[in-house]
One Martini backbone bead per residue (centre of mass of N, CA, C, O) as a GRO file, in nm:
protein
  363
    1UNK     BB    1  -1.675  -1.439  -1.419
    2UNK     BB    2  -1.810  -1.567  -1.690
    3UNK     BB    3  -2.090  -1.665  -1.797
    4UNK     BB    4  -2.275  -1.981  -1.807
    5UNK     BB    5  -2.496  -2.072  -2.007
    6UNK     BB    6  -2.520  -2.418  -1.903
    7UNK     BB    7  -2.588  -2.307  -1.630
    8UNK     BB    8  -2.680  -2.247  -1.374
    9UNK     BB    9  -2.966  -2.007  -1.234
   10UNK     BB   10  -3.106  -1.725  -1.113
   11UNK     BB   11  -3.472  -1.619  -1.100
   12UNK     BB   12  -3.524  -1.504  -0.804
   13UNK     BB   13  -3.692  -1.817  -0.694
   14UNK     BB   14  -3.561  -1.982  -0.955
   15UNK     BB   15  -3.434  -2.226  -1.135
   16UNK     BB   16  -3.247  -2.229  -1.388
   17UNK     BB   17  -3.099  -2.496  -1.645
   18UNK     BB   18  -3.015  -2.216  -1.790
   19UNK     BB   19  -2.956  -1.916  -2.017
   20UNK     BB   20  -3.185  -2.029  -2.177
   21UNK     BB   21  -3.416  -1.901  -2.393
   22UNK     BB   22  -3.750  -1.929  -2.519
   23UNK     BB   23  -3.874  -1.767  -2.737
   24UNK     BB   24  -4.200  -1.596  -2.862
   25UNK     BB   25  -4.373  -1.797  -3.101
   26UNK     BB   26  -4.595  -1.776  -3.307
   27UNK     BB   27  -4.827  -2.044  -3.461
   28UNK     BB   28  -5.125  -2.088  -3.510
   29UNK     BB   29  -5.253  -2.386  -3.312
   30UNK     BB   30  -5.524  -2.299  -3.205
   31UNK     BB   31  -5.823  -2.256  -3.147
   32UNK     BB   32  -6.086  -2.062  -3.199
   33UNK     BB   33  -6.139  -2.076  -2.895
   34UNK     BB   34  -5.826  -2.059  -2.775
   35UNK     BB   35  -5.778  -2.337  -2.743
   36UNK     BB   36  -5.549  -2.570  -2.635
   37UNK     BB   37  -5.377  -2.849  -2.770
   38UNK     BB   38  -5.188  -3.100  -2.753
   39UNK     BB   39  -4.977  -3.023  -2.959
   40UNK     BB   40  -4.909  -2.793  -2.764
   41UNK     BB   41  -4.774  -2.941  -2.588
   42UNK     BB   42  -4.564  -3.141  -2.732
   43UNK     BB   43  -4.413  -2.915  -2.786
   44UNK     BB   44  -4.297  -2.780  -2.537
   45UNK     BB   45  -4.212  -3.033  -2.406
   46UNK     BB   46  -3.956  -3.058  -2.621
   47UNK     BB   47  -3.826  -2.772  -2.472
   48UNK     BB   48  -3.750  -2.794  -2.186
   49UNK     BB   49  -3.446  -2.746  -2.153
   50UNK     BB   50  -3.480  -2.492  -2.089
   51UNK     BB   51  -3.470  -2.251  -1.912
   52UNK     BB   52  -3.674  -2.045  -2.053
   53UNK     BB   53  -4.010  -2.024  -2.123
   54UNK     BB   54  -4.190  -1.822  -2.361
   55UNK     BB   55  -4.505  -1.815  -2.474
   56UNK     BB   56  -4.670  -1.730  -2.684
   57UNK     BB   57  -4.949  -1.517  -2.744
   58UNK     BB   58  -5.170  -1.409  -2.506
   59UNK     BB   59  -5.498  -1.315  -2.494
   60UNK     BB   60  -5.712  -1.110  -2.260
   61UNK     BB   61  -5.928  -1.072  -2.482
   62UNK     BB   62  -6.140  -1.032  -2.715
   63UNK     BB   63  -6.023  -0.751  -2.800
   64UNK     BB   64  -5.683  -0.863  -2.817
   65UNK     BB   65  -5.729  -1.019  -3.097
   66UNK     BB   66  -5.484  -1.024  -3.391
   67UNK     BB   67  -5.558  -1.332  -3.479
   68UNK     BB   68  -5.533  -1.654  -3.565
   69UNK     BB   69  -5.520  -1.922  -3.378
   70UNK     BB   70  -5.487  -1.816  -3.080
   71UNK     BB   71  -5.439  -1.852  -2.765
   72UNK     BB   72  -5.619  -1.793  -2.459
   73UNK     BB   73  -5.621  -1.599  -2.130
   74UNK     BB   74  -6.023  -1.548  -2.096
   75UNK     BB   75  -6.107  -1.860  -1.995
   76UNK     BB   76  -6.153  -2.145  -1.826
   77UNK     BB   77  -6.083  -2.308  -2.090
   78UNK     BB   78  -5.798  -2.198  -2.145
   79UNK     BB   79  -5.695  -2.248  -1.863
   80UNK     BB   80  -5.700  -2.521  -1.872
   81UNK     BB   81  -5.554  -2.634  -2.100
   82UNK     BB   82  -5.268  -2.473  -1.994
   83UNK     BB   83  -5.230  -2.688  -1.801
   84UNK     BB   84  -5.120  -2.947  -1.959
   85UNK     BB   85  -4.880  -2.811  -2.052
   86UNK     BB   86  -4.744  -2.719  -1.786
   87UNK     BB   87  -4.741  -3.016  -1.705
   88UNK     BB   88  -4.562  -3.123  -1.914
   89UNK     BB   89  -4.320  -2.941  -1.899
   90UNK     BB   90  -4.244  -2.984  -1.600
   91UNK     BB   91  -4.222  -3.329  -1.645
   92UNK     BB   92  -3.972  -3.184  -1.836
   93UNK     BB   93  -3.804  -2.991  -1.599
   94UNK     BB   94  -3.940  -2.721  -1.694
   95UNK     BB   95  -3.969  -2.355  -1.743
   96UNK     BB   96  -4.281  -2.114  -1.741
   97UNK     BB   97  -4.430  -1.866  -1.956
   98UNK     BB   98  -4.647  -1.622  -1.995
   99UNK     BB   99  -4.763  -1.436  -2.248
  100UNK     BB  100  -4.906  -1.116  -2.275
  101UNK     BB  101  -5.208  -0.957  -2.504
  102UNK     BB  102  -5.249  -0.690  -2.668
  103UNK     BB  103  -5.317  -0.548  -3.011
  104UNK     BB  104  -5.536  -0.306  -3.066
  105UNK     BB  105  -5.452  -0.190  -3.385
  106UNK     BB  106  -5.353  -0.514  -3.477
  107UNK     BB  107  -5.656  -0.603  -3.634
  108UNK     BB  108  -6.002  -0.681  -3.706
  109UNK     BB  109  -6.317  -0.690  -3.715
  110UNK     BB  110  -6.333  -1.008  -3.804
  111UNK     BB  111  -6.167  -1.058  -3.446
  112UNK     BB  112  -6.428  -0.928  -3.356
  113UNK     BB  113  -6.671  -0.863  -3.185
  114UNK     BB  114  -6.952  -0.780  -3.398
  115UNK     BB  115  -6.726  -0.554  -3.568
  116UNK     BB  116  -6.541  -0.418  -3.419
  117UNK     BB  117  -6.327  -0.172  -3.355
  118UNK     BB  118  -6.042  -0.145  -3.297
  119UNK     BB  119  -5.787  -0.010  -3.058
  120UNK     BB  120  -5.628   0.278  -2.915
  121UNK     BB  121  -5.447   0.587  -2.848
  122UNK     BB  122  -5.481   0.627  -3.174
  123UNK     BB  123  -5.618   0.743  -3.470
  124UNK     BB  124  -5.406   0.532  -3.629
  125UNK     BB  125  -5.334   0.369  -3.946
  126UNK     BB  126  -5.207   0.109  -4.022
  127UNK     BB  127  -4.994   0.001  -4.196
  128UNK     BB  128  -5.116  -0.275  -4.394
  129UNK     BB  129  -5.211  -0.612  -4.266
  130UNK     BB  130  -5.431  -0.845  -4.164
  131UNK     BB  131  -5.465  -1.152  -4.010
  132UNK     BB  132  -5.740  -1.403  -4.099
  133UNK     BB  133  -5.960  -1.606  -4.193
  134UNK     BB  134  -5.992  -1.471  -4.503
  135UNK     BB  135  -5.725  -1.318  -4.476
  136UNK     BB  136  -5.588  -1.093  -4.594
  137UNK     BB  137  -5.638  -0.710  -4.446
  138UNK     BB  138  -5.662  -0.419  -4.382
  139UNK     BB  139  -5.598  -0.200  -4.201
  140UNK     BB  140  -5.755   0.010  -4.006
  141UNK     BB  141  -5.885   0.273  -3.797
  142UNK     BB  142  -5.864   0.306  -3.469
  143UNK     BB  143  -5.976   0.337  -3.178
  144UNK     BB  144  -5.985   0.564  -2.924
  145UNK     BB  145  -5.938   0.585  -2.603
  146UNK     BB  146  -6.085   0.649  -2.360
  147UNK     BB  147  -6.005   0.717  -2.041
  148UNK     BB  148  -6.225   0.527  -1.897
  149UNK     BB  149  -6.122   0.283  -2.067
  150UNK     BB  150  -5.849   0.180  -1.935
  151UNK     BB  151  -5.869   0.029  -1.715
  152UNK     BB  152  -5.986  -0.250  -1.873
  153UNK     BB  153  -5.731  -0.289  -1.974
  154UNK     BB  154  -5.599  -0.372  -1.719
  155UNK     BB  155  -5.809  -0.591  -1.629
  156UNK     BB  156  -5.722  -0.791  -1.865
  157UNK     BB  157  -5.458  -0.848  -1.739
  158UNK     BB  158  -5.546  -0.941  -1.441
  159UNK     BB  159  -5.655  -1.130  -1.507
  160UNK     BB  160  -5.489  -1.337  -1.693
  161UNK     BB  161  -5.299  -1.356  -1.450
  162UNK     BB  162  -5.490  -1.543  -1.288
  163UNK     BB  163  -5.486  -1.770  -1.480
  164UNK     BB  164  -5.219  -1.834  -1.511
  165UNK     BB  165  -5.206  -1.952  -1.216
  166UNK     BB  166  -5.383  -2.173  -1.270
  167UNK     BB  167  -5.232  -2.277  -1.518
  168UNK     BB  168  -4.908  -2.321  -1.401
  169UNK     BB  169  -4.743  -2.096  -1.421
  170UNK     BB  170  -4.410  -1.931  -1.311
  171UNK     BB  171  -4.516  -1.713  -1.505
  172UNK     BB  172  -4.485  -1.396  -1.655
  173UNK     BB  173  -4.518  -1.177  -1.984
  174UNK     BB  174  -4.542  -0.899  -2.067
  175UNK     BB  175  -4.633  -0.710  -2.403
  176UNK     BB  176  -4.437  -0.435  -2.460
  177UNK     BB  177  -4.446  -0.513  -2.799
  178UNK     BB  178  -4.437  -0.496  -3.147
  179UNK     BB  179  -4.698  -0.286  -3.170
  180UNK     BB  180  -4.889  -0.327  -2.937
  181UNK     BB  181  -5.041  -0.162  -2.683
  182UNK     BB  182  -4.836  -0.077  -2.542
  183UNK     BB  183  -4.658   0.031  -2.765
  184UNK     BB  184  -4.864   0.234  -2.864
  185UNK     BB  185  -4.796   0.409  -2.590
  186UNK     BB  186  -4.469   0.439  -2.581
  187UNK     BB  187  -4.484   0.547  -2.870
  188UNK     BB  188  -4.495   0.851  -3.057
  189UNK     BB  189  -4.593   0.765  -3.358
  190UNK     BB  190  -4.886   0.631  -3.213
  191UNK     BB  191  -4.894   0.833  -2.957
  192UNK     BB  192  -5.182   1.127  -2.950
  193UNK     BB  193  -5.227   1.207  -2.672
  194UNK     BB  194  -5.401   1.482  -2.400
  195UNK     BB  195  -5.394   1.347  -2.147
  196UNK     BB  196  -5.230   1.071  -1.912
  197UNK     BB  197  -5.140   0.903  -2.186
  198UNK     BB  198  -5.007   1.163  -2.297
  199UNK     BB  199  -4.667   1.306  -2.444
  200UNK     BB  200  -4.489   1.200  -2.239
  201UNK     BB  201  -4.292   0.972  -2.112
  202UNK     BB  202  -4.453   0.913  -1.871
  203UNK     BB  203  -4.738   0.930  -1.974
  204UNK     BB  204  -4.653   0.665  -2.170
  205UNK     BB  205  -4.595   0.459  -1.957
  206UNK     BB  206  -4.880   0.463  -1.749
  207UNK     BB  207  -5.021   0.201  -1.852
  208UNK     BB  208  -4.775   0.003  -1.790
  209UNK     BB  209  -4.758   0.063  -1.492
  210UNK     BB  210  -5.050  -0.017  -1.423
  211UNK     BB  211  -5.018  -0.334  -1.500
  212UNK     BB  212  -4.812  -0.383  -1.333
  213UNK     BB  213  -4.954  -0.335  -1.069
  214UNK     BB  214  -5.176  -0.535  -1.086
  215UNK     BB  215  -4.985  -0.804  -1.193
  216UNK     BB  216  -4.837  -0.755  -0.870
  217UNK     BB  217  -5.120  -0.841  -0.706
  218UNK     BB  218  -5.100  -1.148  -0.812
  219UNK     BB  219  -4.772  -1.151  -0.875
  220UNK     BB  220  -4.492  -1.146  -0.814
  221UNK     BB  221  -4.232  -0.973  -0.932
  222UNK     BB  222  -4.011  -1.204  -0.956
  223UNK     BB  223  -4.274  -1.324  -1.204
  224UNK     BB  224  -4.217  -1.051  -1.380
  225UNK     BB  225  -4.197  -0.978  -1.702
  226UNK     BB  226  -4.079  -0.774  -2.006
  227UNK     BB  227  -4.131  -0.660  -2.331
  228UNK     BB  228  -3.904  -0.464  -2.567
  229UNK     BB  229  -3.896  -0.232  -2.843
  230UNK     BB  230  -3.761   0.044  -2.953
  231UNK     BB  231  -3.722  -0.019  -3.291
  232UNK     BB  232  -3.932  -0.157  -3.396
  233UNK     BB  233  -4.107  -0.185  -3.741
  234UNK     BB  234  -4.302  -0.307  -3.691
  235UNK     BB  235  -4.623  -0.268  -3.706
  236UNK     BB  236  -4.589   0.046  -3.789
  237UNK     BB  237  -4.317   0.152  -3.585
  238UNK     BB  238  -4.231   0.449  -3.393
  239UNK     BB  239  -3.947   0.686  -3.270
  240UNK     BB  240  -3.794   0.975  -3.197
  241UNK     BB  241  -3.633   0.844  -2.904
  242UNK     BB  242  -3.532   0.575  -2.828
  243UNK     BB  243  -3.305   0.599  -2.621
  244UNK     BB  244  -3.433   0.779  -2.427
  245UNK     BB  245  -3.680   0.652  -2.374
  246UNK     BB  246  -3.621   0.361  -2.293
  247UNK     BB  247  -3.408   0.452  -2.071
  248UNK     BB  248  -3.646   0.549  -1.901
  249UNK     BB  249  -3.822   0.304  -1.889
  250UNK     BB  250  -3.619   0.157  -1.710
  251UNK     BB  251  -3.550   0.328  -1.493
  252UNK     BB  252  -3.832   0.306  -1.368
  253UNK     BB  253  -3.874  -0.007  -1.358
  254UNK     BB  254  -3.653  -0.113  -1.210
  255UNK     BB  255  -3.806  -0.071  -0.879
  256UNK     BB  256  -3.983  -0.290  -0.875
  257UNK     BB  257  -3.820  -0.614  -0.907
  258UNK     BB  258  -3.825  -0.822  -1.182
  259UNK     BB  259  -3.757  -1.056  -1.334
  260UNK     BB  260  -3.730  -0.942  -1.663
  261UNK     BB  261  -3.556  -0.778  -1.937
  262UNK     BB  262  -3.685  -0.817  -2.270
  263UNK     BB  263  -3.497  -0.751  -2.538
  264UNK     BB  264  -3.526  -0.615  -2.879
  265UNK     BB  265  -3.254  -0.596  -3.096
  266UNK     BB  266  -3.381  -0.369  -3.287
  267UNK     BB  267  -3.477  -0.470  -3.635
  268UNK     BB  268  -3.655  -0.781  -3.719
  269UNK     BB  269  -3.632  -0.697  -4.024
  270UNK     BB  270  -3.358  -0.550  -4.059
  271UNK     BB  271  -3.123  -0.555  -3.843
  272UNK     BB  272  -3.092  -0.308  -3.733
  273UNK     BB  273  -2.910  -0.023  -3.529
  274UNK     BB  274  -2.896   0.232  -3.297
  275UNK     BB  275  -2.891   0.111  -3.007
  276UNK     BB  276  -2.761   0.126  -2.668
  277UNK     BB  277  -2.790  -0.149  -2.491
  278UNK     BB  278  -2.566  -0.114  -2.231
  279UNK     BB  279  -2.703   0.163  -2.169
  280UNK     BB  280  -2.994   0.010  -2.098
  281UNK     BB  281  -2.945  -0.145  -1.943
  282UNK     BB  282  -2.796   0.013  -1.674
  283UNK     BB  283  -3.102   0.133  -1.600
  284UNK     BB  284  -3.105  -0.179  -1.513
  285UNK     BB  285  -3.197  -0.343  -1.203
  286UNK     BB  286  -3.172  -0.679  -1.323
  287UNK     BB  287  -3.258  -0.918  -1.555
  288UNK     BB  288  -3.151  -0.954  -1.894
  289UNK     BB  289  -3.287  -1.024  -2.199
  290UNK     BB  290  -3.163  -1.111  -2.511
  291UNK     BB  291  -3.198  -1.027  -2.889
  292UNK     BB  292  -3.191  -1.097  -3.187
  293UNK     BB  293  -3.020  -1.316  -3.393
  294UNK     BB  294  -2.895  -1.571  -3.204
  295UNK     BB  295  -2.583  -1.711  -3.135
  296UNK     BB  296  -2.387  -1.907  -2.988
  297UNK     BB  297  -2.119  -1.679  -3.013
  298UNK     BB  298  -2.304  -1.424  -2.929
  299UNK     BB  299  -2.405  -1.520  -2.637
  300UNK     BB  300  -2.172  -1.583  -2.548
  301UNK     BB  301  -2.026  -1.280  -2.532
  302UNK     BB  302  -2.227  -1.147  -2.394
  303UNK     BB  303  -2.156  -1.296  -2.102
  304UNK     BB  304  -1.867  -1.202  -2.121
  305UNK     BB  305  -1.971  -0.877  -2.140
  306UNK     BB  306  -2.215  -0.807  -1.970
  307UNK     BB  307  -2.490  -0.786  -2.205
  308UNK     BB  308  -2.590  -1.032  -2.041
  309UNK     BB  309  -2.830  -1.273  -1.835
  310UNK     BB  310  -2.992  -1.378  -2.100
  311UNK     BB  311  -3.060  -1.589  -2.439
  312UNK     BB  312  -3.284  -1.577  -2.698
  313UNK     BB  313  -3.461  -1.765  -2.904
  314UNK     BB  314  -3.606  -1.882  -3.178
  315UNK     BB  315  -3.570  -2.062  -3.441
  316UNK     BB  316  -3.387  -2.287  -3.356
  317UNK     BB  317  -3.593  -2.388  -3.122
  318UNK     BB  318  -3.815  -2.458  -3.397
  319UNK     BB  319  -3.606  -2.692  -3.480
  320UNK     BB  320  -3.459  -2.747  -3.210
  321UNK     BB  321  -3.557  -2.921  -2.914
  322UNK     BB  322  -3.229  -2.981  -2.848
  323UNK     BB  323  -3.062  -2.748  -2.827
  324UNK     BB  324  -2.885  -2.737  -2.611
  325UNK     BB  325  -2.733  -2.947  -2.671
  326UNK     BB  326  -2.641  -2.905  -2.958
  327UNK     BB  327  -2.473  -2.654  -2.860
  328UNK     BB  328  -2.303  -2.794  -2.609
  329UNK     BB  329  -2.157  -3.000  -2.826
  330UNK     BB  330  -2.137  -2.908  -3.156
  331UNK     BB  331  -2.408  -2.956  -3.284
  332UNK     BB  332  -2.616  -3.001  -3.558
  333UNK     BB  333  -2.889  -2.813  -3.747
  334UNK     BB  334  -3.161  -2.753  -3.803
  335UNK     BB  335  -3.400  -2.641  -4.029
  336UNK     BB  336  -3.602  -2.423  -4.105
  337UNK     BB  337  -3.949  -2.440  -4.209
  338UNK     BB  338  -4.134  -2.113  -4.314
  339UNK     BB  339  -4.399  -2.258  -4.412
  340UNK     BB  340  -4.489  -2.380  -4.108
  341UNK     BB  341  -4.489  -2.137  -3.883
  342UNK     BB  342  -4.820  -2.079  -3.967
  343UNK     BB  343  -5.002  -2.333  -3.892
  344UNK     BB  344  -5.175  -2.663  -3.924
  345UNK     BB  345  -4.964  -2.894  -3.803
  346UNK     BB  346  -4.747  -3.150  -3.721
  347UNK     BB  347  -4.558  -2.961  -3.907
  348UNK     BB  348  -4.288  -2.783  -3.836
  349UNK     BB  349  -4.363  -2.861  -3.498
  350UNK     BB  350  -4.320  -3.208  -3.384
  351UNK     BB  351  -4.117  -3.323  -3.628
  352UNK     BB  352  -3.854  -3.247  -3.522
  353UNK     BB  353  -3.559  -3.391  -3.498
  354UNK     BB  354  -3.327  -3.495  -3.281
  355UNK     BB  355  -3.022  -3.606  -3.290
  356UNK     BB  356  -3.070  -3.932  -3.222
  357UNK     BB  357  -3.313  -3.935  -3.468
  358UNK     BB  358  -3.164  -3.849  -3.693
  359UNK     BB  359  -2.910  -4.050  -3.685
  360UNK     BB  360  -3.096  -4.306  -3.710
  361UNK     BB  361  -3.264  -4.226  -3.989
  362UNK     BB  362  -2.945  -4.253  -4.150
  363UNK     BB  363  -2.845  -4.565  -4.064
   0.00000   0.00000   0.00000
């Protein structure tokens, strides 16, 4: 019998009342100093019917950070702010994650304490602009990091995990994804070291490996969730191999027992995509997250067809906190306003109005 949407799901040890993820989407409103504000709590309690948030990414260090005015999960200060947010959450019977994140190289000094220079594991230079608080600017060459630094890098997860518990959250999300310095680790266009984190996709591996370690030691594995993009070209990323390489990394994290592997489909810049995903999954002996321009009818099929065993959406969530309901009945969407979708205040944010109040404010 092909799984209901709809219904509920267990994972893990969690029952989640559908099987719709919100996905994680940087809105970049929170402090500069990385304190989360009422305002979003108060977004993310609008959309608590998801079966699972996974929240926008949480630095787990200052040296972590590679935006401006994102929420950061370093600090005591910024773990009790996300306590509000999960209690918001929570009492509006939704399940959530926090996204760990490090960026890496996709930084820039004026986002560094002392204007130190972003890490990296190979001093190469991406393509593109950084946002800062003064504007795009340049990326740098990044630092590459020495062998015996990369420990603290382990640590900076394992801290942001520990935080993550204090502060209510249901579980963690790794962001080994889009660019950031796990991705820039997996992806050998990136990760040109001669250690043991470099080479081999064994050894390109071994970074994620060791986080996983480390934040397994803090949270169980069935509350441990992953994110991976093998062929996503954004913050200027490539890899010789995606297909064989991403096949291997799911085969060898299989065995971990993780809450859930979520993968975005393809090149979220251009939708384009060559990796066979149903073979990628097949490696992954877990629950699969599909992602990456679903709708409703492409997310049935996906469980119809056993290609996904949770769908996430993005865009949709962020315009239509009722989004649930919505697909549910068959209900027209909000249009999400592109222009407000970075930074701001609760416009384009906390005002998309439900279906209820769309009605009401027509009549």
């Amino acid at each position: 019998m092909a799984a209901d949407l709809f219904a509920p799901v267990q994972l893990g040890d969690l029952t989640l009342a559908n099987r719709l993820v919100m996905a994680p989407m940087t809105r970049n409103r929170a402090g500069a100093d990385g304190v989360v504000p009422p305002l979003m709590a108060a977004y993310y309690q609008q959309r608590a019917s998801a079966g699972l948030i996974v929240t926008e990414s949480a630095p787990v260090s200052a040296q972590a950070i590679g935006y401006p005015f994102t929420p950061g999960i370093f600090t005591d200060a910024q773990a009790a702010s996300w306590l509000s947010l999960t209690d918001a959450v929570h009492s509006a019977g939704g399940r959530i994650f926090i996204q760990l994140q490090h960026c890496g190289r996709i930084s820039h000094p004026s986002l560094q304490r002392d204007g130190e220079t972003p890490v990296a594991p190979s001093a190469l230079r991406p393509a593109g602009q950084a946002v800062t608080y003064s504007g795009m600017q340049d990326f740098v060459t990044p630092r590459a990091l020495e062998t015996r630094e990369i420990a603290g890098i382990v640590a900076q997860f394992r801290q942001g995990a520990e935080l993550a518990r204090r502060a209510g959250f249901d579980g963690i999300e790794v962001h080994g994804a889009n660019g950031y310095i796990i991705d820039q680790f997996l992806r050998d266009g990136s990760n040109q070291r001669g250690d043991a984190y470099g080479g081999s996709a064994a050894k390109r591996l071994r970074l994620l490996n060791e986080i996983l370690e480390a934040v397994c030691e803090v949270w169980p594995a069935n509350r441990v969730g992953l994110r991976l993009t093998p062929e996503n070209s954004f913050n200027a990323m490539s890899d010789s191999d995606p297909q064989g390489h991403f096949e291997y990394f799911a085969e060898q994290l299989s065995p971990r027992g993780l809450a859930y592997l979520h993968v975005l489909e393809g090149d979220m810049l251009t939708k384009a995509s060559s990796v066979d995903y149903r073979a990628l999954r097949a490696k992954f002996d877990g629950p699969y997250i599909a992602n990456n321009g679903y709708d409703l009818a492409r997310a049935r099929a996906a469980l119809r067809e056993g290609a996904a065993d949770l769908v996430a959406f993005g865009t949709p969530f962020l315009a239509n906190p009722d989004l649930v309901r919505r697909y549910r009945e068959s209900l027209p969407l909000n249009e999400a306003d592109s222009t407000t979708f970075y930074g701001g205040s609760e416009t384009g944010y906390t005002d998309y109005p439900t279906y209820r109040s769309a009605y009401v404010s027509a009549a």
